[in-house]
C-alpha positions as CSV (number, residue, x, y, z in Angstrom):
1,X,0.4,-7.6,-0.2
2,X,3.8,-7.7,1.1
3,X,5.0,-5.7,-1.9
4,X,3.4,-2.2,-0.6
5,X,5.5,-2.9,2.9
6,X,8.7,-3.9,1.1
7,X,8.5,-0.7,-1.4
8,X,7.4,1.6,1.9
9,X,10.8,0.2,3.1
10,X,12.6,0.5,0.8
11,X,12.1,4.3,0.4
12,X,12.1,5.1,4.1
13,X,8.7,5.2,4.9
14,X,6.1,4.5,7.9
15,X,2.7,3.3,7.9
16,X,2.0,6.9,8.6
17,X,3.8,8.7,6.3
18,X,2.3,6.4,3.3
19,X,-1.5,6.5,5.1
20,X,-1.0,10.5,4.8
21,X,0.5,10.4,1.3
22,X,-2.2,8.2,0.1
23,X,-4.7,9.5,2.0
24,X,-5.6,5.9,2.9
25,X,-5.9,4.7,6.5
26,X,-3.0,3.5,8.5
27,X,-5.2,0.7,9.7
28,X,-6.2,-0.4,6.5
29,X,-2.4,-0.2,4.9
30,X,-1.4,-2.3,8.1
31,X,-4.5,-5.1,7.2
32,X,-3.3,-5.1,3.4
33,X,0.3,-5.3,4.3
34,X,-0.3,-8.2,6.8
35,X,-3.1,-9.8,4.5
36,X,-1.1,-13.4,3.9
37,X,-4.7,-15.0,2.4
38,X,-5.1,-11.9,-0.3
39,X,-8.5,-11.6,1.2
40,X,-8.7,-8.0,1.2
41,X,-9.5,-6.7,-2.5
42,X,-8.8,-2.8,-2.5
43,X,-11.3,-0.9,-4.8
44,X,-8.8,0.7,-7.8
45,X,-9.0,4.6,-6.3
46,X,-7.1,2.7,-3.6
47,X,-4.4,1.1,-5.0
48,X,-4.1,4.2,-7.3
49,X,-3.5,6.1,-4.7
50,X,-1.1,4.1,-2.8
51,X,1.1,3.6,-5.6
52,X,1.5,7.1,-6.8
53,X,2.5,7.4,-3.1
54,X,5.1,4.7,-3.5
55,X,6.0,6.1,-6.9
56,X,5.4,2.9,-8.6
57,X,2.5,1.3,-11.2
58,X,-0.7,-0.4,-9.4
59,X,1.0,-4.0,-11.0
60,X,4.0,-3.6,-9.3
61,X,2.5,-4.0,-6.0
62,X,-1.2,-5.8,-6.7
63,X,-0.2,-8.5,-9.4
């Protein structure tokens, strides 16, 4: 999940300012973005969310 930290990055963002964008908790945008194992699975209201935050298509960040 290291793409949603690069693209947050990238664009200037915190943890914070994506968790609020998103409406997704901070702590749970810190476990994906640390996840090495892909062991978290995000349900698709999720990563819809966070990548209309980023500005960017779910595949660009999940596959």
């Amino acid at each position: 999940m290291n793409k949603i930290k690069q693209i947050r990055q990238s664009q200037g963002m915190t943890v914070r300012n994506l968790s609020d964008k998103a409406k997704v908790a901070t702590s749970y945008i810190s476990e994906l973005e640390n996840d090495k194992e892909n062991k978290k699975n995000p349900t698709k209201d999720i990563m819809d969310r966070i990548a209309l935050a980023l500005g960017v298509t779910v595949p660009e960040i999940f596959y």
